[in-house]
VOPA-574003 format. One line per 5 residues: number of its first residue (from 1); for each residue y, z negated, x negated of C-alpha. Coordinates in Angstrom, 1 decimal. Example, Ala and Ser with C-alpha at 12.3 -4.5 7.8 and 13.67 -1.06 7.14 Angstrom:
! residues 2
1> -4.5,-7.8,-12.3 ~ -1.1,-7.1,-13.7
***
This chain:
! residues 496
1> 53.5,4.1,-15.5 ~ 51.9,2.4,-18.5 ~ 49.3,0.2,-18.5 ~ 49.0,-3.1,-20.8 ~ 45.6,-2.6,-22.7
6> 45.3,-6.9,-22.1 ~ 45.2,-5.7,-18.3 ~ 42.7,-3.4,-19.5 ~ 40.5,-5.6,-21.4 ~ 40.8,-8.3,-18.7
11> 39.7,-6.3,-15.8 ~ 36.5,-4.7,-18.0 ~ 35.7,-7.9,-18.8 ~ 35.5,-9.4,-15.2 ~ 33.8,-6.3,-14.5
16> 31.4,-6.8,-16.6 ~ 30.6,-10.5,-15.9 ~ 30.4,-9.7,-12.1 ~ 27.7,-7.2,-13.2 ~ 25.9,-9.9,-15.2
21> 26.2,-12.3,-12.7 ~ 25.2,-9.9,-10.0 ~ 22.0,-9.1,-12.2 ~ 21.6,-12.4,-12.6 ~ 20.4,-12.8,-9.1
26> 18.7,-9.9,-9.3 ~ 15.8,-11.5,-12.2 ~ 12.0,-12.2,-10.9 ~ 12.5,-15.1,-8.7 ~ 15.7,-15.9,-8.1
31> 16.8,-13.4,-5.5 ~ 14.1,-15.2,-3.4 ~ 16.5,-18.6,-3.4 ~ 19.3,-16.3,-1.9 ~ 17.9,-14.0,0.2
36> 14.1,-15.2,1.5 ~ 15.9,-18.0,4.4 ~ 12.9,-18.3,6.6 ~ 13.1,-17.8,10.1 ~ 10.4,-17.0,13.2
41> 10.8,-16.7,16.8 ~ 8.2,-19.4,17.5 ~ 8.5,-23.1,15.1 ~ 4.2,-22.7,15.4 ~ 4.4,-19.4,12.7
46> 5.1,-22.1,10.3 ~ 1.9,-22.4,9.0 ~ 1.4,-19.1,7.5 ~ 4.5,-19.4,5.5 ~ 4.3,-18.4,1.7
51> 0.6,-18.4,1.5 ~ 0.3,-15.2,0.0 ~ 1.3,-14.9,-4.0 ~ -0.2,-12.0,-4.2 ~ -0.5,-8.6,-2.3
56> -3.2,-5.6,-2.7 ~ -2.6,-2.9,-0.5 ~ -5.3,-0.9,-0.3 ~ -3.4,3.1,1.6 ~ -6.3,5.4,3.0
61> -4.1,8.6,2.4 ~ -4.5,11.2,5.0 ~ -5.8,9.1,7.6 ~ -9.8,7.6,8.2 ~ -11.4,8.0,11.8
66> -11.4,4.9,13.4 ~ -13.9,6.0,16.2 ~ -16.4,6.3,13.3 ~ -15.7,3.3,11.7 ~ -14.4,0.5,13.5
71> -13.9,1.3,17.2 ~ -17.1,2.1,19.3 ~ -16.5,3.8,22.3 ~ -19.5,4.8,24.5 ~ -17.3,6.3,27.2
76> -16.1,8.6,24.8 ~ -19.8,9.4,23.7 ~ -20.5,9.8,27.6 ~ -18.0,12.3,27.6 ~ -18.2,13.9,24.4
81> -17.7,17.7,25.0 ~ -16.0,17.3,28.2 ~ -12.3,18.7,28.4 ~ -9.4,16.5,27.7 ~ -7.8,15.2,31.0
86> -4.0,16.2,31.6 ~ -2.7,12.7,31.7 ~ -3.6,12.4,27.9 ~ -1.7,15.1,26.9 ~ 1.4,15.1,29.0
91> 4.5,13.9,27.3 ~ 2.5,13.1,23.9 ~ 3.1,15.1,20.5 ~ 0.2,16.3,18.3 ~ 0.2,17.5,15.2
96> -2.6,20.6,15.5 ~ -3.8,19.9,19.1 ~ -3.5,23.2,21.4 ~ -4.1,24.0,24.7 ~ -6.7,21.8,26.4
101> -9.4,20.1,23.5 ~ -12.2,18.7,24.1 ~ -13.2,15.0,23.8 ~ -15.4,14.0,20.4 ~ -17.7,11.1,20.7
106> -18.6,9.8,17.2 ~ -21.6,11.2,15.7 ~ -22.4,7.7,14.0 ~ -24.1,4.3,15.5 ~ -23.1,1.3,15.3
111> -23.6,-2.5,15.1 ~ -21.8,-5.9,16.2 ~ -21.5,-8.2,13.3 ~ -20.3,-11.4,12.5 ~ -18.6,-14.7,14.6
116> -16.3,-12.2,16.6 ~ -19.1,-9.8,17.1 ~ -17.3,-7.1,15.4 ~ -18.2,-3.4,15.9 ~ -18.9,-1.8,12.1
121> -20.2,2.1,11.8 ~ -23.6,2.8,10.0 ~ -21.3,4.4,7.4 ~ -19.4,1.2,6.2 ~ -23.3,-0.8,5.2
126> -21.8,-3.9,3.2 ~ -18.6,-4.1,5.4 ~ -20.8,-6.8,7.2 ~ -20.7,-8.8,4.6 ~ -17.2,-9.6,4.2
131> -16.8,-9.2,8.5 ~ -15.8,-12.7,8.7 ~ -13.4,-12.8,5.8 ~ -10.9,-10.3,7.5 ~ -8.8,-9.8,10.6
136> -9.7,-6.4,12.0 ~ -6.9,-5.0,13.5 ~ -7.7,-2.9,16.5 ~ -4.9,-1.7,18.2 ~ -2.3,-0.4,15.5
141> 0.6,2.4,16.4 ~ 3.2,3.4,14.5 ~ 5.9,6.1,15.3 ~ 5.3,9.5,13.2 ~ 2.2,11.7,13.0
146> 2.8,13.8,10.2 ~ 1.9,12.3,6.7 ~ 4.6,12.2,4.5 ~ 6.6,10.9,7.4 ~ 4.2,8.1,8.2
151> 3.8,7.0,4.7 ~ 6.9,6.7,4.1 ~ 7.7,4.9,7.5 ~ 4.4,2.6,6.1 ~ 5.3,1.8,2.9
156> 9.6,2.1,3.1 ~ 10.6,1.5,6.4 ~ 11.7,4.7,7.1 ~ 10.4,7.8,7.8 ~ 12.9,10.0,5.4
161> 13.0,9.2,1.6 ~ 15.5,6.9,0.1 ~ 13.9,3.6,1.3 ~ 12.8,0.9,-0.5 ~ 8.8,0.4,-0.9
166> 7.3,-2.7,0.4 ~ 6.3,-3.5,-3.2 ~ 9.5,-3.7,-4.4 ~ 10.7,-5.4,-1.6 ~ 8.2,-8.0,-3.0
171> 8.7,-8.4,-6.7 ~ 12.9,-8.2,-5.9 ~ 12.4,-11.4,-3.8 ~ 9.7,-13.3,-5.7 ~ 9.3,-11.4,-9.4
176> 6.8,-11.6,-11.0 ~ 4.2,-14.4,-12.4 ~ 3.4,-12.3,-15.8 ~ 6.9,-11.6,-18.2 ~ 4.5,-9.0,-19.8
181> 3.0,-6.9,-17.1 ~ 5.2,-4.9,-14.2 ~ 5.6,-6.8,-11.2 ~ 4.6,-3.9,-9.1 ~ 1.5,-1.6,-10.2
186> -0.1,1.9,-8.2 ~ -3.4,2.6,-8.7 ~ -4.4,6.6,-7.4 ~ -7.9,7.8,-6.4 ~ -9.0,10.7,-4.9
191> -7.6,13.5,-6.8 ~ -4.2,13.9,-5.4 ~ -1.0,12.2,-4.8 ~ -0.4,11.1,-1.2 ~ 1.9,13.5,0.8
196> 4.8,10.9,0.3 ~ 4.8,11.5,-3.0 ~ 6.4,8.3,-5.8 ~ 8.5,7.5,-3.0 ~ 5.9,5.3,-1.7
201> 6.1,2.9,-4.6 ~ 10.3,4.0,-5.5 ~ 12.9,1.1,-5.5 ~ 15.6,3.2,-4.1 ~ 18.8,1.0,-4.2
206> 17.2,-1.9,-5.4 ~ 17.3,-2.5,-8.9 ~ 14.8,0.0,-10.7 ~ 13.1,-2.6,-13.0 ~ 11.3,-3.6,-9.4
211> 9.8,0.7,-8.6 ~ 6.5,0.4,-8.9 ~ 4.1,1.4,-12.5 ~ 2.1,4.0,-11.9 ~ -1.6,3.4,-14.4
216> -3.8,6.3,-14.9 ~ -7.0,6.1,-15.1 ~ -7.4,8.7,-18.1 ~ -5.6,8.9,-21.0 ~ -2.3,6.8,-21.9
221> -2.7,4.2,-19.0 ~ 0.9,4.4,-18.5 ~ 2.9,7.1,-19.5 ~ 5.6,7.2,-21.9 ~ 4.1,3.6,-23.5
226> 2.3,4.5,-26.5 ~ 5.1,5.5,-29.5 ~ 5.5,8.8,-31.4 ~ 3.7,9.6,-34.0 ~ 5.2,8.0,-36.8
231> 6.6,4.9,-35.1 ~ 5.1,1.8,-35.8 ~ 5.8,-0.7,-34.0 ~ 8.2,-2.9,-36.2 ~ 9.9,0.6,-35.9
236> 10.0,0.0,-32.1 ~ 11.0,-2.8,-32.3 ~ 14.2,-2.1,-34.5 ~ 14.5,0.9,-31.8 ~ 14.8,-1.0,-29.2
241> 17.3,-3.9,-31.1 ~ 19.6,-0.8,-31.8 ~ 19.5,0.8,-28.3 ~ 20.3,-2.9,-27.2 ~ 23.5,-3.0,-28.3
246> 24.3,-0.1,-27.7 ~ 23.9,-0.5,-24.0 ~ 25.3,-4.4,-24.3 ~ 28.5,-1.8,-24.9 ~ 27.9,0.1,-22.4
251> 27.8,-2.7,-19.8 ~ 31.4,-4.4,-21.2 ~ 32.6,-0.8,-20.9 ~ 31.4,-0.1,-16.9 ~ 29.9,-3.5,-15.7
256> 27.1,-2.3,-14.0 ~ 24.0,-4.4,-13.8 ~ 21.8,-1.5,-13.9 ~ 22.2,-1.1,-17.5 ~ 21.1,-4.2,-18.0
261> 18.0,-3.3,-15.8 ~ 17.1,-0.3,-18.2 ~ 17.1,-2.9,-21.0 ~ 14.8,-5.0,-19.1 ~ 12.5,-1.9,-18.5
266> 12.6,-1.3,-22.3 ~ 11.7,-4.8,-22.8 ~ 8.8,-4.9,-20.6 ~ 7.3,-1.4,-22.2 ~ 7.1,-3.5,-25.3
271> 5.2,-6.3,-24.2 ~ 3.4,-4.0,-21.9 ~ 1.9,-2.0,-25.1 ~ 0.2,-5.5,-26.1 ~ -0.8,-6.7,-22.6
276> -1.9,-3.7,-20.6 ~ -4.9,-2.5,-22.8 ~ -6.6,-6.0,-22.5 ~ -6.2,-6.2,-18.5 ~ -7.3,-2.4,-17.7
281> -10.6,-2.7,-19.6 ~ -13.3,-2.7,-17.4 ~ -15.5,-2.8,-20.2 ~ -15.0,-6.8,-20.1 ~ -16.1,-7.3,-17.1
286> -20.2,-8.2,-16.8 ~ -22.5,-5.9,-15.6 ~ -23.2,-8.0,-12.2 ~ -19.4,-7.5,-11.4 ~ -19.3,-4.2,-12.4
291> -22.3,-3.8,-9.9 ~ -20.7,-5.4,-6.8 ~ -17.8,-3.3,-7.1 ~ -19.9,-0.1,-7.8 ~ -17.7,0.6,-10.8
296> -18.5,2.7,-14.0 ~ -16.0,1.7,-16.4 ~ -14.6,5.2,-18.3 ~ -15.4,7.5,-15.6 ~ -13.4,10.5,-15.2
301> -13.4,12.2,-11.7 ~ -14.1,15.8,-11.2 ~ -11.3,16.4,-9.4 ~ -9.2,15.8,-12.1 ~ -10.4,18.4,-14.0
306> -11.5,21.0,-11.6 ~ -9.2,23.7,-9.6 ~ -11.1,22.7,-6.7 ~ -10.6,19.0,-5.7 ~ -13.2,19.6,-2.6
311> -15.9,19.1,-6.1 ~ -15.2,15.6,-5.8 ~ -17.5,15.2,-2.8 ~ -20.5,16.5,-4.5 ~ -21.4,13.0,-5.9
316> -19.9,9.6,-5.6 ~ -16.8,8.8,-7.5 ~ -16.2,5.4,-8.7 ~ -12.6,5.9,-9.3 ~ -11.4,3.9,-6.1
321> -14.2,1.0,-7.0 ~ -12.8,1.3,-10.5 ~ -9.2,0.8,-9.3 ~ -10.5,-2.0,-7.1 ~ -11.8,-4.2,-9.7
326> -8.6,-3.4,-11.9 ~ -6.6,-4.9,-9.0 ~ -8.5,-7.9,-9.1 ~ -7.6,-7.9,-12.7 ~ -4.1,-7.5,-12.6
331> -2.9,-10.3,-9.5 ~ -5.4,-12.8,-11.8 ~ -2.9,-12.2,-14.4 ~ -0.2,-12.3,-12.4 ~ 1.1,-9.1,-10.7
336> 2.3,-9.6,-7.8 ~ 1.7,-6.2,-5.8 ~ -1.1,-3.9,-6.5 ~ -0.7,-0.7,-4.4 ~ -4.6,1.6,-4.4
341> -3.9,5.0,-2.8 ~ -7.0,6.9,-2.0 ~ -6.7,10.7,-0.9 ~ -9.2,12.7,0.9 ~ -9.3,10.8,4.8
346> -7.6,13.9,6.3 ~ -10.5,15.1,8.8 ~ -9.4,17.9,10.7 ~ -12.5,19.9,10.5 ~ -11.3,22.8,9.4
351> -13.0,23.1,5.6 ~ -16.4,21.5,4.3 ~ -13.5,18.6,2.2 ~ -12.3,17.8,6.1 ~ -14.9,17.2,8.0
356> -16.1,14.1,9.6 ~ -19.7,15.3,9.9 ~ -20.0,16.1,5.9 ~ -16.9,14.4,4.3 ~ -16.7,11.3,5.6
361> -19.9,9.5,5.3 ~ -18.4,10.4,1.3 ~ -15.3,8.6,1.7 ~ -16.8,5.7,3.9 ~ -19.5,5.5,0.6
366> -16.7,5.7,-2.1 ~ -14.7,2.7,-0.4 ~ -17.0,0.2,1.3 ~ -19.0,-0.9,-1.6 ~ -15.8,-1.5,-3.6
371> -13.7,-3.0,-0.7 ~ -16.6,-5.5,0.1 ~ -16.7,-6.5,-3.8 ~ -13.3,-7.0,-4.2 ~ -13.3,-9.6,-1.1
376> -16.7,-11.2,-2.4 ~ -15.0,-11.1,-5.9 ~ -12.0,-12.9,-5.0 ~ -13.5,-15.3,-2.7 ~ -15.7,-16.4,-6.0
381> -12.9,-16.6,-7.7 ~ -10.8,-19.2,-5.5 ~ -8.0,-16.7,-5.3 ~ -8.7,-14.8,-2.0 ~ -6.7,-17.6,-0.2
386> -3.4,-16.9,-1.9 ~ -4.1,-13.2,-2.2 ~ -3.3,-11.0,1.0 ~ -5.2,-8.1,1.2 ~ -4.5,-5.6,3.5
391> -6.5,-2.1,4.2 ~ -4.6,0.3,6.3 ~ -3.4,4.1,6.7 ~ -0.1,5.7,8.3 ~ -1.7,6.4,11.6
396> -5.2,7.0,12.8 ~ -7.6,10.1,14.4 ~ -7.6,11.5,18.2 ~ -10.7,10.7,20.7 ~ -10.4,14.7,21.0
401> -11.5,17.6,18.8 ~ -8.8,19.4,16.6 ~ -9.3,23.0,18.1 ~ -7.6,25.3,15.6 ~ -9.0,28.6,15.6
406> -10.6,27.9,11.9 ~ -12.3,25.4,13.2 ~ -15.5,25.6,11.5 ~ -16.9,21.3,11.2 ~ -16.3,18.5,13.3
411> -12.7,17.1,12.9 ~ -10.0,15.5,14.4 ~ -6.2,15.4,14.6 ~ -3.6,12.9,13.9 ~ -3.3,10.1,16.1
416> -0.4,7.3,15.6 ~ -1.0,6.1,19.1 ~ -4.3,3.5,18.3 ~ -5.9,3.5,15.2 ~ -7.6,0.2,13.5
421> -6.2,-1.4,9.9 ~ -7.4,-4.7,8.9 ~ -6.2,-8.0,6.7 ~ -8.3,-11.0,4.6 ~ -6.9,-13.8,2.8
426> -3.4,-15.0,2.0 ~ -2.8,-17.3,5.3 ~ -5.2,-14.6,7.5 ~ -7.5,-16.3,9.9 ~ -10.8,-14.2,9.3
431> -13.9,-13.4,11.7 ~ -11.8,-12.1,14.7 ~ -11.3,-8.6,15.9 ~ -7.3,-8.6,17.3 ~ -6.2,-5.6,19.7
436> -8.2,-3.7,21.9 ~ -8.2,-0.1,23.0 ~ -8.8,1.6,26.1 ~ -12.7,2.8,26.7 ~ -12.1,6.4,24.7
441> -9.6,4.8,22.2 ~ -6.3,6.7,22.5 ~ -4.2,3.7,23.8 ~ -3.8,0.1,22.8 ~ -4.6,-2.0,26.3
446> -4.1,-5.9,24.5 ~ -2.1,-7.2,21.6 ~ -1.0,-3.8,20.2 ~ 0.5,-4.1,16.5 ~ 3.4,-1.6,15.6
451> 3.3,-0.5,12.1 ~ 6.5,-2.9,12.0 ~ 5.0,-5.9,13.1 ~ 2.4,-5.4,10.0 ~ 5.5,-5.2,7.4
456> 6.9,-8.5,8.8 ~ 3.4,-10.3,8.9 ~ 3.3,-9.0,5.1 ~ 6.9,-10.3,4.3 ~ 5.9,-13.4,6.5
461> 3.0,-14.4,4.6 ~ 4.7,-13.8,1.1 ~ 7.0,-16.5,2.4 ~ 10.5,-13.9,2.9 ~ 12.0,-14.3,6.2
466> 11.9,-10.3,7.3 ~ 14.5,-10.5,9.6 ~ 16.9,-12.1,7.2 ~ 15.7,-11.0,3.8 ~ 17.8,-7.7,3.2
471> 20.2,-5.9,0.8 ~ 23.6,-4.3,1.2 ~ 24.0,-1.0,0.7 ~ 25.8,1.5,1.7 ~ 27.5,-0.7,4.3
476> 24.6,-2.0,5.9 ~ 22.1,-4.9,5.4 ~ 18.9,-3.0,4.6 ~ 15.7,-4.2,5.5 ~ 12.2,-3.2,5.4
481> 11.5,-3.8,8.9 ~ 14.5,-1.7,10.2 ~ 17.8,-2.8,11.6 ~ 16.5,-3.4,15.1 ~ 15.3,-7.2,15.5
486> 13.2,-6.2,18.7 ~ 11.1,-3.8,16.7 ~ 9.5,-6.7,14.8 ~ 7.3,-9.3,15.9 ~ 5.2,-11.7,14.0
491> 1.3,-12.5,15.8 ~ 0.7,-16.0,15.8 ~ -2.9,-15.3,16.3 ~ -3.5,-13.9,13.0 ~ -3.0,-16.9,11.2
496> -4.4,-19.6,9.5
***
């Protein structure tokens, strides 16, 4: 059977236009009219809704301690070296747990600060400070207790790869307020990539323009941006008119929108090579900022030039405060999600770089001076009130010691049963400590918060409806919260 070339023509042209249309909808800020429909289980969430313009996520890879931190037990210090009752164990999964450990009281003291009288380690000195800014979060669980799983299940929704990250989930549904800088930007410190891996900040089946932008600290900020030697940039630009229309022939031809995407994304390297330099420089920044931050603008860490990444804890490493102060940077001019992933929180005990009694107090120095800044820092600034930040990890540490036979420090294992996370600005009420945990810590006792119930605040405050936000694929409507309704829940309480 022949077919008429008109028939031909007609149906690649329709193809094509339902691809232009469908990436039409797909642009920064327009998928919000057709897919953000707000809805709550209770008309008195209203007031938190769309509050937040701006997210900065700030991922303690590997997991801190919250019975060093933020949860003081004295039972548990009552008990520490005593063996673990049955009960705790029975029917529970551990990662390196064996046999019958022993309960670990926290080597560190502590203090009640603020209006809520909020327990704060000695290792976390300026927290204080900013104590009745945020919402500490005590009584957080989530569902895996490996890493990679729980990253993912943290930052995608699910606890395999292939799910969208929670930043893209953002910029597909409100964009982006800056045509020249990526919507969605990931900041690393630490040394390593977490276990995850750049499925943590991937689009999956969204559109790709809306995976997050990885910038380096060293080097070309972001890969691939700089041109060849030889190009200039009137060259690039002639590039890039060429490859243009090559791809607008490529679209007529197969009608799919994601050609048009990878236009986009050349686009935006362009502008980016004119934008980005200006908003990374620290140097720009006065010396009294650079000093509430704790940043050193330049600074290269060890790590990233040593075989042995345990040489980062033999000094303090700005890199994290540096990255701090560059996310304050980049939602002032307009990014909407800044994702900070810090390695080096995984205390088992086991090696001099996991150990609570030498490696921590590190960590807890690297973070708190920067963390504390950058709340101070947007507060000054008028912008803390439309930008959520949120400080968190993929689950939390056991009230028992991790009794591997290399155990050589103190350490402890995963725990995703009750660990601590906690929120500030973008329609957070501050000064209050929400959750509780039993008198050791291992189990949430009041207002517990499931890992999803954070991802649903997040959307909430953003102003996208997280049970009705979603995107079809694969013959389901995908969302980040999952497909079960009941696994969800907004909390009131946290508002403003």
């Amino acid at each position: 059977m022949s077919f008429d070339p008109a028939r031909r023509y007609l149906f690649g042209g329709a193809a094509a236009g339902l691809g232009g249309l469908a990436l039409s909808m797909l642009k920064p800020g327009q998928a919000r009219a057709n897919a953000a429909f707000h809805r709550t289980p209770s008309g008195k969430l209203s007031r938190g809704f769309g509050k937040a313009k701006n997210v900065i996520f700030l991922h303690m890879a590997g997991a801190p301690s919250q019975l060093d931190l933020f949860s003081h037990k004295p039972t548990l210090n009552r008990h520490n070296g005593a063996e673990c009752p049955a009960e705790l164990l029975k029917g529970k999964r551990f990662a390196f747990l064996r046999g019958v450990p022993r309960m670990l009281g926290s080597p560190y003291k502590f203090k009640q600060h603020g209006r809520a009288g909020a327990w704060v380690s000695e290792l976390m000195p300026h927290f204080p400070k900013i104590v009745d800014d945020v919402a500490i979060l005590s009584a957080m669980h989530t569902d895996e207790f490996n890493h990679a799983p729980a990253q993912l299940f943290t930052l995608t929704g699910k606890s395999q790869f292939g799910g969208a990250s929670l930043g893209s989930w953002m910029t597909y549904g409100l964009g982006t307020e800056n045509q020249n800088l990526p919507g969605f930007v990931v900041l690393l410190s630490g040394g390593k990539f977490p276990d995850g891996g750049k499925s943590l900040w991937g689009s999956a089946y969204l559109p790709s323009v809306h995976q997050g932008v990885q910038v380096r600290s060293e080097g070309n900020a972001v890969l691939y941006l700089s041109d060849p030697p030889g190009l200039d940039r009137k060259g690039r630009r002639e590039t890039l008119d060429a490859l243009g229309k090559l791809n607008g022939i490529t679209l007529r031809r197969s009608g799919d929108p994601e050609t048009e995407a990878r236009v986009g994304q050349y686009e935006l390297a362009y502008r980016m090579q004119a934008s980005v330099p200006g908003v990374i420089d620290l140097q720009r920044e006065p010396q009294h900022i650079l000093e509430l931050y704790g940043a050193k603008p330049g600074f290269t860490s060890p790590a990233e030039t040593a075989d042995d990444p345990r040489t980062l804890y033999k000094g303090d490493d700005p890199t994290f405060a540096n990255n701090c102060l560059m996310a304050r940077r980049l939602v002032e001019n307009g990014v909407r999600f800044v994702q900070l992933f810090d390695w080096g929180w995984d205390h088992h005990g086991i090696s001099p770089g996991e150990s609570i009694d030498e490696t921590l107090p590190i960590k807890a120095r690297q973070i708190d001076r920067a963390v504390t800044g950058l709340i101070l820092d947007l507060k000054q600034r008028g912008l803390l009130d439309e930008t959520l930040v949120v400080w968190c990890s993929e689950f939390g540490r056991t009230p028992m010691q991790q009794n591997a036979d290399t155990q050589r420090y103190i350490g402890r294992d995963h725990h995703p049963h009750a660990f601590t996370a906690w929120m500030a600005g973008g329609g957070i009420k501050g000064g209050q400590v929400y959750g509780e945990t039993d008198e050791i810590g291992f189990s949430p006792t009041k207002d517990a918060m499931h890992m999803r119930d954070m991802q649903a605040m997040i959307l909430h405050l953003a102003g996208l409806d997280p049970w009705r936000y979603h995107y079809p694929f694969q013959g389901l409507d995908q969302r980040l919260i999952g497909p079960e309704d009941d696994k969800a829940r907004l909390h009131a309480a946290l508002l403003a």
